[in-house]
Structures are given as structure tokens and as C-alpha cells.
Phi, psi and omega in degrees: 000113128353097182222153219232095161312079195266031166158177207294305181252022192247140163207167208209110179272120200295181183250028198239310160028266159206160178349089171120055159236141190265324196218174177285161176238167187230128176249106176298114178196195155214180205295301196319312215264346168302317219301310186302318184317311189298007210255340186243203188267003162343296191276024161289310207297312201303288169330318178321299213265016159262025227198321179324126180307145144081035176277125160266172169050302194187152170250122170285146191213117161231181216311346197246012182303158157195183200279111149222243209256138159071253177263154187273168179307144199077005193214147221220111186234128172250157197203140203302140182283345150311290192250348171318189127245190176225128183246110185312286171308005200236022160219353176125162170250002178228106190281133148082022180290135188210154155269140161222140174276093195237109166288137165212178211267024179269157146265156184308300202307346171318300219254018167311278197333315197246023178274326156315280166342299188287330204273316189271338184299328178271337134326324197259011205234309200278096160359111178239191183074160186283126180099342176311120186270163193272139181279012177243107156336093159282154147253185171294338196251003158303320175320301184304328203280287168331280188312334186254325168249356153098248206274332201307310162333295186275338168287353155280337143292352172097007172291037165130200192218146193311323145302352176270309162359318198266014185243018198231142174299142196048045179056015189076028181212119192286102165307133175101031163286145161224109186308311195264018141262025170257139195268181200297324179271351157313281181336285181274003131262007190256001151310325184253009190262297186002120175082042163225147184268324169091216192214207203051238217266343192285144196203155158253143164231107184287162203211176147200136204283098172296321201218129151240123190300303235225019208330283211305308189301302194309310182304321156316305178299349179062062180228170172197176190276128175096333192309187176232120193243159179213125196233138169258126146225136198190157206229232201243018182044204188310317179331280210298331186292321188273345150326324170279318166304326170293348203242306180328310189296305162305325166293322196274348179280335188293332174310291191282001173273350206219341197056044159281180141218126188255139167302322197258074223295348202292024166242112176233125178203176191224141184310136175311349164240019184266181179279301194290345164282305173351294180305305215287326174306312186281341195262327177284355169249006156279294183296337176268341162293312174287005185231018172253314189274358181272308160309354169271339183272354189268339185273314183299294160338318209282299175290358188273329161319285154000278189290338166292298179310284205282323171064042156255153187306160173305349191291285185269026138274296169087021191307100194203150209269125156299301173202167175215088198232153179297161165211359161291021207196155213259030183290131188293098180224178188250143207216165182255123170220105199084014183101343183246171213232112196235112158288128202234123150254124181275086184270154212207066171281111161051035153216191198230140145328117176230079146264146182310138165094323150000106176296165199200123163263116160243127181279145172261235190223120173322021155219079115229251169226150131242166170260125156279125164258208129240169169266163159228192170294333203305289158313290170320313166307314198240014173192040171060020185091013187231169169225227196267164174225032216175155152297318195085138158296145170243003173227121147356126165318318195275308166340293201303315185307338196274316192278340175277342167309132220132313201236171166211107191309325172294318180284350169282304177317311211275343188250045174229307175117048162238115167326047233244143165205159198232174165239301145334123184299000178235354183328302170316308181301322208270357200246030174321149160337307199308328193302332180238159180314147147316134191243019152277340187272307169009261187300350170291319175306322176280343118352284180282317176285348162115331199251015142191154203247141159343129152250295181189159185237160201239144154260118182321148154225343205200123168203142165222137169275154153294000000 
């Protein structure tokens, strides 16, 4: 693959490349992390995905790409909201997978004593695992209600309060859902999912803010040095995965109904005005709701531990969401491209929003940090607002396990001072540190290139899996 340095965090895939490419495709990096980039099928995919009708300016890649379904994880294409399409693969199979950020008012150094304690009780209380079922009781038409108003649903059920709504991207709820293009088995699993954390990458974690970058934005932010944070990441469980998987079927019939043509079919997409991007569109802003009301009904858990365990009132917790944003997902937004003012949809595969002043989570790997960023102008300029969301893997779930056979991954965590608890026999294994990129060079890149900046970095102490 051809590939063209043009700046310090820039690379550049010509639009010559290959056959069918519309625009250049772009890598947000620098030489270490190209090394890695370069080891899978990512900047192929990445080209695929330049290649998509009504795509502009560019197929985007940032520092955390690997190799996924369609387009790769990291990688970020908008397509005219007129003449475009819409592509299932080219935003996920876990629609609307997010971080939410919750400061409380303790410091981490509090809750040593009682951090054991506290990890199993949030263990033995959140649902993990493949397959978990949810402690909240749905009916079909609660169900239809989750999907049409997001986190406002469960904070009107007593999941929390009505002010975390303003600390969450688009107010935790995508306008335009439509319930009744999610089919009957998309339903009944998301009947039994609500409130469960699930299994792979997902995790609750307690943290405490190691570092500050940013006094006034943090101090904005309610973050302070020592504190104690708690990051949920976790989308739309099954609901959202058979959305996709439902619709991936519907794309692939819209090609020859429409004469698209894709290198690839997993970028199967359907013209933008068609009934089936319609369709795909409502059911896929069904599933970024239910997984905006699934962190709210997990955060609201998180605090009822808290106050059980520890046995102070909600008052001197002080439990209250910094933010909360997606990285699985598809959104209609306005963007300047060529001097004009362009409505766009900006699918967002394994990346975040970054508008200015905008928090921005990138989580890292359970023995190491994560980061609080912001977004900037920057950003809006050189990637449609978006940035990284994440380490990026550098090793295969079956790979970490074959290299982790042996060892006991808790017991490592632990003499790092961290708590780990898993519910899968291998859970540990697959989400070892070693499985991921440094999410500091990551985030240096992104830093640097400009399009979100340092708030502060948090350390793990407590975290549990599926």
C-alpha cells in the first residue's frame, strides 16, 4: 500500500491507489505507531472505504486504527447527507459502544481500605459476561420507550436524575429512532440486556486522576488531582449487534438494487434516501438510545454500591457524570468542506467527537491510564470533529490468550495496585495490558496533531470484566 508522508502526524494514501477511490485516504500517526498500523489489513480497509458513493474530502484513520468488519476501528468517513450512502460497517456491530465519565467527590486514597470490597460488591451487583442478563425488568412497550428516548428513559425509572441528561452527547438521545425497524429478534434480546455491562473490551473501572494537564478546563470539569473517577464502557449489547447484523443483509441486497459497487461487500451501503438507509437509520438511533439508557441505568448502580458499601449518603459522594460520549455511530451534522457549509453523515467507527470545548474519554488498558481530553477547532478542520477513542489493539483476543496461558493476569494487576475482577475464564487474558497499543502515544498523537488536547490522565485501582 502507497503510502505518502505529508506532515509531522499525517499520512496520506493517494486517491490513485486504487480502482474506485474517491477521495485520498488519511492517517492520523507518527513513525512508531504507522509500524504497528502497518502490521494488519487496516489501511487497506481504509482505502475500501474511500471508495463509498458521495464520500467527501477524505477516509480518515486515526492513531488507534486496526483491522475490523468493513472499515477499520478508528476510522472515520462522512458522506453527503443528499447524494451519499449509509453503511452499516462502516459504524459497528456494538452501535453507540461509549465511555461515560463520573467524578465524585472523594479522594481515591478514601476508599483503599474498602477498594476490595468495593470491586466485588460492583462485581457481584453489574451484570459482566456473554450473555448477561439485566437487573431492570422490561416490557415491549418499555422496551420501544428505551429505544425512542435513551438515558431520559431510565432517569424518569429512578436510574439517576435528570441533570446527567446534560452531561451526555446529544442529551443521551438520538431524534429520528425508530423502534419498529428493529426486528423482533433485535427486541428480545434487548429485553434481557438493559443494565448489563457485557464482556470483550468492556469494563467498569475506578480510577484516580494521576495527572493534570489543563487547571482551568479540569477545574471546569469538576476533575482535581487524587480524585476518584469511575469510567462505564459498554453500547448496545445484543440489540445493537443484530441491528447490524440485520441491516449488513439489507445492504448487501441494496448493491445490485441500486448498482453501487464496493471492493468489499462487509462496506455494503444503501443510498441515503433510500427506504433502506431509512430503515437502518431508525433502528440504528434505536440502538445508540438503548446503549445512552444502558450507561445510565450502570452508573446509577455504580452509585447505589458506593453508598452501600461505604455507607455514606448521596450528598458526600457526590457521583455526578463529567461526560458522556459514543464512538460506535452515525450522525447527521454540518460541516465546511471546500468553502461551503455541507450537511454530512459522519459514521464514527471506533472514534469520538471532538467539538471544541467538548470532553472527549479515551480509555486505555486496566494496568495502565486513561485520558480526559477536549475537542478543538482543529479538529472540525482536519477530521469532521473527530478523534481517537481508544488504545487500539495490537494483539488478537486468541493471540493475548496463547501468550497469557500461564500466568495469572489478576495477580499481575494486582501487584500494579490494581484490583481486577472478571467473570469469563479468560476475560483477563484477552484484555491483558500487553493486548494493547500505549494509549499515551496514542493520545500524544492527537495532542500534537492538535484535533484534542490533555485534560488529565487517570489511573486504574479497581476495574471489572466480562
Amino acid at each position: 500500500m502507497q503510502l505518502e508522508r505529508v506532515g509531522p502526524y499525517l499520512w496520506r494514501i493517494p486517491r490513485d491507489e486504487r480502482l474506485g477511490m474517491r477521495v485520498p485516504g488519511l492517517v492520523v500517526a507518527d513513525e512508531r505507531l504507522m509500524e504497528a498500523i502497518r502490521s494488519d489489513a487496516s489501511l487497506e480497509q481504509l482505502a475500501n472505504g474511500a471508495t463509498l458513493p458521495g464520500i467527501v474530502r477524505a477516509s480518515l484513520a486515526m492513531p488507534d486504527i486496526h483491522q475490523g468488519y468493513g472499515l477499520p476501528v478508528g476510522g472515520v468517513v462522512a458522506t453527503d447527507a443528499e447524494r451519499g450512502v449509509v453503511s452499516p460497517g462502516a459504524i459497528g456491530f456494538d452501535i453507540n459502544c461509549g465511555v461515560r465519565l463520573l467524578r465524585t467527590g472523594l479522594q481515591a486514597s478514601e476508599i483503599t481500605p474498602r477498594l476490595r470490597e468495593l470491586v466485588d460488591a460492583l462485581h457481584a451487583t453489574i451484570p459482566t459476561g456473554i450473555g448477561a442478563r439485566a437487573t431492570v425488568a422490561l416490557t415491549p412497550r418499555d422496551l420501544a420507550a428505551v429505544m425512542t428516548d435513551g438515558a431520559a428513559w431510565a432517569a424518569a425509572h429512578g436510574h439517576g436524575e435528570r441533570d446527567d441528561l446534560e452531561s451526555i452527547e446529544s442529551g443521551g438521545r438520538l431524534a429520528g429512532a425508530d423502534p419498529d425497524a428493529v426486528s423482533a429478534h433485535a427486541r428480545e434480546r434487548g429485553l434481557r440486556q438493559l443494565g448489563s455491562l457485557g464482556s470483550g473490551n468492556h469494563f467498569l473501572e475506578l480510577q484516580t486522576v494521576e495527572e493534570i494537564y489543563d487547571g482551568p478546563v479540569a477545574a471546569r470539569l469538576g476533575v482535581r488531582p487524587g480524585q476518584l473517577t469511575v469510567m462505564i464502557h459498554t453500547g448496545s449489547r445484543g440489540l445493537g449487534h443484530q441491528v447490524c447484523t440485520d441491516y449488513l443483509k439489507v445492504a448487501g441486497a441494496a448493491l445490485k438494487r441500486y448498482d453501487i459497487r464496493v471492493p468489499d461487500r462487509q462496506l455494503a451501503c444503501a443510498p441515503v434516501d433510500s427506504p433502506e438507509a431509512a430503515e437502518y437509520l431508525g433502528a440504528m438511533r434505536a440502538a445508540a438510545n438503548f446503549a445512552f439508557a444502558n450507561r445510565q441505568v450502570l452508573a446509577h448502580a455504580a452509585r447505589e454500591v458506593f453508598e452501600r458499601v461505604l455507607g455514606r449518603p448521596p450528598r458526600d459522594l457526590a457521583m455526578s457524570v463529567v461526560y458522556d460520549v459514543a464512538h460506535n455511530i452515525a450522525k447527521e451534522e454540518e460541516h465546511e468542506v471546500d468553502g461551503r457549509r455541507r450537511r454530512l453523515i459522519v459514521h464514527r467507527k471506533g472514534a469520538t467527537r471532538a467539538f471544541p470545548g467538548q470532553p472527549v474519554i479515551v480509555p486505555g488498558d486496566m494496568g495502565r491510564y486513561s485520558y480526559l481530553l477536549v475537542g478543538t477547532e482543529t479538529a472540525m478542520r482536519e477530521t469532521f470533529g473527530s478523534t481517537c477513542h481508544g488504545a487500539g489493539r495490537r494483539m488478537s483476543r486468541t493471540a493475548a490468550v496463547k501468550v497469557a496461558r500461564g500466568r495469572r493476569i489478576d495477580q499481575e494487576l494486582a501487584a500494579q495496585g490494581v484490583v481486577a475482577r472478571a467473570t469469563g475464564r479468560e476475560a483477563l487474558a484477552e484484555e491483558m495490558p500487553e493486548a494493547y497499543k500505549d494509549v499515551r502515544e496514542v493520545v500524544d498523537v492527537v495532542h500534537r496533531f492538535g484535533i484534542s488536547t490533555r485534560v488529565a490522565r487517570l489511573k486504574p485501582i479497581g476495574v471489572i470484566k466480562g
